[in-house]
N, C-alpha and C positions, 0 to 999 in steps of 0.2 A: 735368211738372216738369223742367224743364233739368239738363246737368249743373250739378255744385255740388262750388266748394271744391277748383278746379282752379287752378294759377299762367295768370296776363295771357294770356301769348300763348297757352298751350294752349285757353283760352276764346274769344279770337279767331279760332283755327285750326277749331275746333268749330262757332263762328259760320260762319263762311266757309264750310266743305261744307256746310253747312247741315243738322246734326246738332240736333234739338230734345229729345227726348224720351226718354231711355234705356229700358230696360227695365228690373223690377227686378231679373233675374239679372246686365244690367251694372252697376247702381250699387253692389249686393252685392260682386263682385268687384273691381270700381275701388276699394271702400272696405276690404276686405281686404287686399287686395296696398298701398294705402297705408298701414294698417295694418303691416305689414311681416309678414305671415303666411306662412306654406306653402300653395298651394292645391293642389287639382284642381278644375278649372272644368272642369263634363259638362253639354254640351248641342247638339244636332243642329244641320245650316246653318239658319242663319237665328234664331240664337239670340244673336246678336253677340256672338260669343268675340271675332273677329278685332275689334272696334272696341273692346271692353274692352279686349285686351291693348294693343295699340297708346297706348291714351290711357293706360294703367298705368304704361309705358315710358317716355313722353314725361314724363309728371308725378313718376316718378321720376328722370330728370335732368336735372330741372328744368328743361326746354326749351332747353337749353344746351350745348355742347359743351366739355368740361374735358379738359384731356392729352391724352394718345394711345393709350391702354391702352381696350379697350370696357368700358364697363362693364353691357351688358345683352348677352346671347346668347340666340338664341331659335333653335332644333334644329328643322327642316321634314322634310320625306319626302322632294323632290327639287330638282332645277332650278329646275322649274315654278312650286312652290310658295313655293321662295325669290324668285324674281323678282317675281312676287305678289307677297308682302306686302311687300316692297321697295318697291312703287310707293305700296301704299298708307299706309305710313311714311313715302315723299317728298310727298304730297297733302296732312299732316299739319303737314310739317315745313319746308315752302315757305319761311316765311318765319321762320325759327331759323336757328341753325350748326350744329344738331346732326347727325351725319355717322354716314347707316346704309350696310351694305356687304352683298353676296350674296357666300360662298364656297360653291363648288358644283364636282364634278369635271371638267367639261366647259372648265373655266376652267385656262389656265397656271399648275399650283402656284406657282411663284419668283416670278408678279407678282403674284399673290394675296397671298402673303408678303408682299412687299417693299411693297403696297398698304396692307395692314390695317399694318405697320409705322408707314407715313407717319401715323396719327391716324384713330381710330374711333370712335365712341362705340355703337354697334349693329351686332353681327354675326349675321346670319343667315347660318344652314350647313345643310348634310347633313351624315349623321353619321359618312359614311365620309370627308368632304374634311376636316373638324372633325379628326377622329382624328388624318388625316394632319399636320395643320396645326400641332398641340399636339405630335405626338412631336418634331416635328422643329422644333417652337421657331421657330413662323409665326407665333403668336400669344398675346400674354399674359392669363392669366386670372385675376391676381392681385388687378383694381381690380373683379371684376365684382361686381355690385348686383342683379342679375335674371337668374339660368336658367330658361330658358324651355325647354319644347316643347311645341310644337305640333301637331294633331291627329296627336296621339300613337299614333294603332291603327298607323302605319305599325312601333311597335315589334314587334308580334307577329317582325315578322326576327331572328331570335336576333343575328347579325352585326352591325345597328344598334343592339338591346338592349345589346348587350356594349360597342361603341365611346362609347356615350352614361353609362353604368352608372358607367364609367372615370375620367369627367373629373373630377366632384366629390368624387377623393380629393384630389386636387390645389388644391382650392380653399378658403381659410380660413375664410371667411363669406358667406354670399351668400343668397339670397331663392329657393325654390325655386315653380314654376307650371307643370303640365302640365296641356294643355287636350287636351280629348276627347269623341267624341259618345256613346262611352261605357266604363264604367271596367270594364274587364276585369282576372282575376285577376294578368299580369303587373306592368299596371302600379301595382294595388294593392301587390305587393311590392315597389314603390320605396319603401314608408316603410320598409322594412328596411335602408334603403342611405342614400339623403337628402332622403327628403321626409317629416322628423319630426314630427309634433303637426299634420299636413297638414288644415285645415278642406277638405269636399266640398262645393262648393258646387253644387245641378243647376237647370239651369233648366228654368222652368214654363211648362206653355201659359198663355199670357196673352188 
């Protein structure tokens, strides 16, 4: 069974990598997070978190690029990680306007700024450039739709725990989703902070 009860071009873009068949832990999560839910999505590589969330993010705005403010953020481990998922949110998004960006420390903080400034719709970070980005009024987090992070065990760093913990005092409503291969007792205690009435969803060998 194909995806299903996706907007035009995200079906088109689906078509085109040549995406048929989900699994049922992504159409569970696809249909949660459009549901507008709190997740934790736990499941090892090869479990299609990374295609879940991707097509979660796209379907949430709505294949389209609005204003200048992001309204989805999704929180990596590194560099590495950011540039990854980067490429494969552009493989996605070929043929839309919706406009994803990498902030990462290895990057000039001032054009980073003055980058995500000019109009974003998707920012991937790490969580120490993120930090840096937010104190100093790099980036507004005021329109965002989707917090994300992403294979989340890199939290065990108390350092990144603390800079990621931070952000959603600051933010008035938003949709929270951490994906993970698997849920350990820290980031269970995000539902104490903001990932409230958070459904688990794990995936199964199939």
């Amino acid at each position: 069974m194909p995806f299903k009860k996706l907007n035009e071009p995200l079906t088109e873009a689906i078509e085109r990598i040549g995406l048929e068949n989900p699994f049922l832990f992504q159409k569970e999560i696809i249909s949660k997070i459009k549901a507008g839910s709190n997740i934790y999505g736990v499941g090892s590589d090869g479990s299609g978190k990374t295609i879940a969330m991707v097509i979660s993010v796209i379907q949430k705005l709505n294949s389209a690029a609005f204003e200048d403010a992001p309204r989805a953020l999704i929180i990596v481990k590194d560099k590495e990680a950011a540039l990854a998922l980067e490429q494969i949110i552009k493989d996605f998004i070929y043929r839309m306007d919706l406009r994803v960006y990498s902030a990462y420390e290895e990057h000039n903080f001032d054009i980073q700024k003055d980058e995500i400034y000019a109009g974003v719709d998707i920012v991937i970070a790490t969580p120490k450039r993120l930090s840096k980005l937010f104190h100093l009024n790099g980036i507004n987090l005021g329109k965002l739709k989707l917090f994300i992070i992403d294979d989340a065990e890199f939290l065990t760093n108390s350092v990144d725990y603390a800079n990621v913990i931070r952000l959603p005092e600051s933010i008035n409503k938003c949709q929270y989703i951490v994906f993970t291969s698997k849920l350990s007792s820290r980031l269970t205690r995000l539902k104490d902070t903001f990932m409230y009435n958070a459904h688990v969803l794990e995936a199964k060998t199939e």
